[in-house]
KOLLUM-410637 format. One record per residue: residue number from 1; residue in one letter; chain; y negated, z, x of N, C-alpha, C in turn. Coordinates in steps of 0.1 Angstrom, whole numbers. Layout:
N
+-----+----+----+-------+-------+-------+-------+-------+-------+-------+-------+-------+
:   i : aa : ch :  n_py :  n_pz :  n_px : ca_py : ca_pz : ca_px :  c_py :  c_pz :  c_px :
+-----+----+----+-------+-------+-------+-------+-------+-------+-------+-------+-------+
: NUM :  A :  A :     Y :     Z :     X :     Y :     Z :     X :     Y :     Z :     X :
...
+-----+----+----+-------+-------+-------+-------+-------+-------+-------+-------+-------+
This chain:
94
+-----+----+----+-------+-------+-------+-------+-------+-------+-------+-------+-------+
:   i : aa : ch :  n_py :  n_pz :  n_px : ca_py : ca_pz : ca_px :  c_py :  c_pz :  c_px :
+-----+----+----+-------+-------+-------+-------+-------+-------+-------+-------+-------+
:   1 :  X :  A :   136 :  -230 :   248 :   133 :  -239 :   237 :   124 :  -231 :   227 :
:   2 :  X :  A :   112 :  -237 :   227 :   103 :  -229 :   214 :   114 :  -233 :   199 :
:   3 :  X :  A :   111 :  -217 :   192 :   115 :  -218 :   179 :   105 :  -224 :   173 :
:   4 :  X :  A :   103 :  -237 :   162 :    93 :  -236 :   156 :    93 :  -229 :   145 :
:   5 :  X :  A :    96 :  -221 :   139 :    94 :  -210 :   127 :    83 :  -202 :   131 :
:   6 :  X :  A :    88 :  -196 :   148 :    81 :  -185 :   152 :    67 :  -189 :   153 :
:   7 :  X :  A :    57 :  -182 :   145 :    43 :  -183 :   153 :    42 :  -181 :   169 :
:   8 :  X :  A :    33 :  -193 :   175 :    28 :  -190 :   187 :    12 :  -190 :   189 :
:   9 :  X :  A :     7 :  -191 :   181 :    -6 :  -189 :   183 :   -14 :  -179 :   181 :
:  10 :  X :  A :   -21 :  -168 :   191 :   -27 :  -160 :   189 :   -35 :  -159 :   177 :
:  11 :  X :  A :   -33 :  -168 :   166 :   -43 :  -166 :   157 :   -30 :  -170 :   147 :
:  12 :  X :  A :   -22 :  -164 :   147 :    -5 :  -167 :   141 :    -9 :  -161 :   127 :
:  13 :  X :  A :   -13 :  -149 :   128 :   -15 :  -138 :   115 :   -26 :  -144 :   103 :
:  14 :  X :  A :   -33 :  -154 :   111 :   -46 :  -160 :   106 :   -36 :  -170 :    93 :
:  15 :  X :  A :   -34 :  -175 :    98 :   -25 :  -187 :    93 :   -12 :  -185 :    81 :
:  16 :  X :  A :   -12 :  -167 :    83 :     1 :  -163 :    74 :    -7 :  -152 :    67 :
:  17 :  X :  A :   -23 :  -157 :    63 :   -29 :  -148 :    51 :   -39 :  -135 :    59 :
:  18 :  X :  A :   -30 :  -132 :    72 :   -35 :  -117 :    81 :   -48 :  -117 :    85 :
:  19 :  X :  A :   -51 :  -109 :    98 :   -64 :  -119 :   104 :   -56 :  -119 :   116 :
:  20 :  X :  A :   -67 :  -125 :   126 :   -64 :  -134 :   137 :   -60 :  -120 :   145 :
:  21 :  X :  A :   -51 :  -124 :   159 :   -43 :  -112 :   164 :   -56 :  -108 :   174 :
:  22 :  X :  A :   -65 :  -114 :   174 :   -72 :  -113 :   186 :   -84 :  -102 :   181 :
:  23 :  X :  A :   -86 :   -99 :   169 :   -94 :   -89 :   160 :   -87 :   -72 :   166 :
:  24 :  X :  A :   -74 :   -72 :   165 :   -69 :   -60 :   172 :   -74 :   -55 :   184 :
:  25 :  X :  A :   -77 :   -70 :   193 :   -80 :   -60 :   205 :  -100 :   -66 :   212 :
:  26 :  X :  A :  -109 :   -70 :   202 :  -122 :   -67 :   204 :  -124 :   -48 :   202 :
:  27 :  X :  A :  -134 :   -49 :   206 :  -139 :   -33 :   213 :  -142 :   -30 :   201 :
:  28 :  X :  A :  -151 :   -34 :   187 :  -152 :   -26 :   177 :  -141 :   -17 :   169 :
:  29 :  X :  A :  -128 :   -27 :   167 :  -117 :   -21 :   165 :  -109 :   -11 :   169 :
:  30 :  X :  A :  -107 :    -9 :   184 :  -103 :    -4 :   195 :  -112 :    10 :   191 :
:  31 :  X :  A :  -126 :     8 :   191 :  -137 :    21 :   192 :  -132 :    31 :   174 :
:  32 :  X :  A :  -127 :    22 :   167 :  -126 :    24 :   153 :  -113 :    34 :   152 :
:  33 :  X :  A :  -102 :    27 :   163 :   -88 :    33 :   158 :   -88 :    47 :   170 :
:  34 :  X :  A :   -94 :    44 :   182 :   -94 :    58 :   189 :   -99 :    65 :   181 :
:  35 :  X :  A :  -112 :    66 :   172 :  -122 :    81 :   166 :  -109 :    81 :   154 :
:  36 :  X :  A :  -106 :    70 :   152 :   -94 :    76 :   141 :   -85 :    90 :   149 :
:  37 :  X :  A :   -78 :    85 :   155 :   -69 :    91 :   162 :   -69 :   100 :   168 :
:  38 :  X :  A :   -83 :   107 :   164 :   -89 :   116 :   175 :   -91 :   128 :   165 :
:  39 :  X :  A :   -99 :   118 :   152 :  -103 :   129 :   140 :   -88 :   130 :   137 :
:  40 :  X :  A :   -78 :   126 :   134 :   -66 :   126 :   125 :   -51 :   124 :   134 :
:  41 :  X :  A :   -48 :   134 :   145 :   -41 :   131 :   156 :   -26 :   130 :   147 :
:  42 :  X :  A :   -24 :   132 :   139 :   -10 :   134 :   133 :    -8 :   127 :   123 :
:  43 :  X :  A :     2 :   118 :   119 :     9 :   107 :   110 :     6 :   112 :   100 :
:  44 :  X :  A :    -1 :   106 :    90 :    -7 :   111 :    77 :     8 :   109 :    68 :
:  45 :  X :  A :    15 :    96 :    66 :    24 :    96 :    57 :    38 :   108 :    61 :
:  46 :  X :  A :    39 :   113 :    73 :    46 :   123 :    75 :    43 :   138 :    71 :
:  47 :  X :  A :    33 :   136 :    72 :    25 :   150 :    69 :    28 :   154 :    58 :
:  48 :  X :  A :    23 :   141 :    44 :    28 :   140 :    30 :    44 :   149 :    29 :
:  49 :  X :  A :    52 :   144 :    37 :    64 :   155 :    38 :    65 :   161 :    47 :
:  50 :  X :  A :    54 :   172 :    51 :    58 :   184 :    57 :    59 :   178 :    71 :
:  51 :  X :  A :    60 :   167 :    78 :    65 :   167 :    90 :    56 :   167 :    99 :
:  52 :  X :  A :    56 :   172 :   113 :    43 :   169 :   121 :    49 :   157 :   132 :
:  53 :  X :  A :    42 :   148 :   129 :    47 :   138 :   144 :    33 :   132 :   146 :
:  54 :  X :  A :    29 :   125 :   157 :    23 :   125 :   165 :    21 :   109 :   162 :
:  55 :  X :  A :     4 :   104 :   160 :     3 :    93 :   151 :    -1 :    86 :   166 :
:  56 :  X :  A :    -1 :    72 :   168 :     3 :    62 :   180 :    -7 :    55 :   168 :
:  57 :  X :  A :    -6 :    49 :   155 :   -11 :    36 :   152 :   -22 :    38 :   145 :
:  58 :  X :  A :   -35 :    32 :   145 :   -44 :    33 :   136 :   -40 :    22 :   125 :
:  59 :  X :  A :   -45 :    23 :   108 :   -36 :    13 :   103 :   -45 :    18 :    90 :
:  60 :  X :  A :   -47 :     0 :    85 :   -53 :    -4 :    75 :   -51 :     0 :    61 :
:  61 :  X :  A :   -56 :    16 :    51 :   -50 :    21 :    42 :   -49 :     3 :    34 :
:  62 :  X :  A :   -59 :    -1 :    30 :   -56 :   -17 :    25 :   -56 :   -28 :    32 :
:  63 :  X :  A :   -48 :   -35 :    34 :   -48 :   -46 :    42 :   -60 :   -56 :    43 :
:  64 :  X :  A :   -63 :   -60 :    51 :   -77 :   -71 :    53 :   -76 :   -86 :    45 :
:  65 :  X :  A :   -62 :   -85 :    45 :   -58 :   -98 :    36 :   -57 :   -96 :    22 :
:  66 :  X :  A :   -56 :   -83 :    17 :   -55 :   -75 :     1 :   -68 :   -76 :    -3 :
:  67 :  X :  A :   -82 :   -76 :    10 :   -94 :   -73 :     4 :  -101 :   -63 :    14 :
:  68 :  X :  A :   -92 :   -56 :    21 :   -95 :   -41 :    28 :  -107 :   -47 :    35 :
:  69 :  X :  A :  -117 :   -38 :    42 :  -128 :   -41 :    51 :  -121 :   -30 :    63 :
:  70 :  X :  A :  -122 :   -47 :    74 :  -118 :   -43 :    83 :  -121 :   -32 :    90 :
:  71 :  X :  A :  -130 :   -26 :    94 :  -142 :   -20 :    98 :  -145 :    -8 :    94 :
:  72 :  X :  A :  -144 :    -5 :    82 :  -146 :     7 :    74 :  -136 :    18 :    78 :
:  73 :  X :  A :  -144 :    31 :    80 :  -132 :    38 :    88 :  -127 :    48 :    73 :
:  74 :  X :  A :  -131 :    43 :    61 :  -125 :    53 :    54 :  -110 :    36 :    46 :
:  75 :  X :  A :  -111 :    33 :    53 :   -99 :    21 :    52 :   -88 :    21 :    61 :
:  76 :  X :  A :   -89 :    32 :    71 :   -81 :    38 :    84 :   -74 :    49 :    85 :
:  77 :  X :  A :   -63 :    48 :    86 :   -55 :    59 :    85 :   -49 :    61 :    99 :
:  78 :  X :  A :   -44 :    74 :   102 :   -35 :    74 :   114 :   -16 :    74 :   108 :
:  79 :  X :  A :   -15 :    67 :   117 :     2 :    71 :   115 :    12 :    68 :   128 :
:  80 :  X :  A :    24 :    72 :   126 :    35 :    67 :   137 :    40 :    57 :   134 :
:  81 :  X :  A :    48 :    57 :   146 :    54 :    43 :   152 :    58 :    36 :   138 :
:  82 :  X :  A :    67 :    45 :   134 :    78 :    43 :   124 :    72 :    43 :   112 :
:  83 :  X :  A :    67 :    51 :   107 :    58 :    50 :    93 :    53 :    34 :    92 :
:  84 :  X :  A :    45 :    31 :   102 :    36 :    22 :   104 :    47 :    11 :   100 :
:  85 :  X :  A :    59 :     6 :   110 :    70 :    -4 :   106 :    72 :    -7 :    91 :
:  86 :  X :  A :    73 :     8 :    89 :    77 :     2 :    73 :    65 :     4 :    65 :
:  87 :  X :  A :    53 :     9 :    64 :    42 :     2 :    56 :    42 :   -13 :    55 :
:  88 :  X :  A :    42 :   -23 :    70 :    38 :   -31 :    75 :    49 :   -40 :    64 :
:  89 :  X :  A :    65 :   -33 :    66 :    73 :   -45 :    60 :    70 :   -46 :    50 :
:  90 :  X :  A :    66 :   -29 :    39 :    65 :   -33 :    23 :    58 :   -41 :    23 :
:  91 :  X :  A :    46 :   -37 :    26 :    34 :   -50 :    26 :    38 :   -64 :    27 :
:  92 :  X :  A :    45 :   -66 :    39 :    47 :   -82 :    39 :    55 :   -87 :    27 :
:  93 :  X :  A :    64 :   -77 :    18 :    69 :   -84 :     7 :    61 :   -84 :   -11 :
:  94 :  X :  A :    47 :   -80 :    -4 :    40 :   -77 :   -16 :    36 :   -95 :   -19 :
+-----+----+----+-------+-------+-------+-------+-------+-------+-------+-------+-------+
């Protein structure tokens, strides 16, 4: 049984302010978050406390929906798994 709450459309995020889910995986993005992750291999918000862990997510210092440009790599941060979760939730309650 589809939930209808749950977004199903690849362009779900589009529709709840975000951008479209399909912007994550075009090649300019993809080219944008590897040089991230390459210049900045370690979780920036962990770092802030001393921690070294090992950054997995490229991720929007301002959101694209806030204003942020997508594109801009000084709008790119690295971080982990977990960092990343919870940036993501504060944000969604902004």
């Amino acid at each position: 049984m589809v939930n209808p709450q749950k977004p199903t459309s690849r362009w779900a995020n589009e529709a709840q302010g975000g951008v479209p889910n399909q912007f994550y995986r075009n090649a300019p993005w993809r080219h944008l978050r590897k040089r991230q992750l390459e210049k900045q291999p370690l979780c920036e918000h962990c770092l802030q406390k001393k921690i070294l862990t090992v950054a997995t997510v490229g991720d929007h210092i301002k959101p694209i929906r806030f204003g942020g440009e997508p594109l801009d790599e000084n709008n790119v941060m690295s971080l982990c798994k977990s960092c990343h979760a919870r940036k993501s939730a504060k944000e969604r309650h902004q």
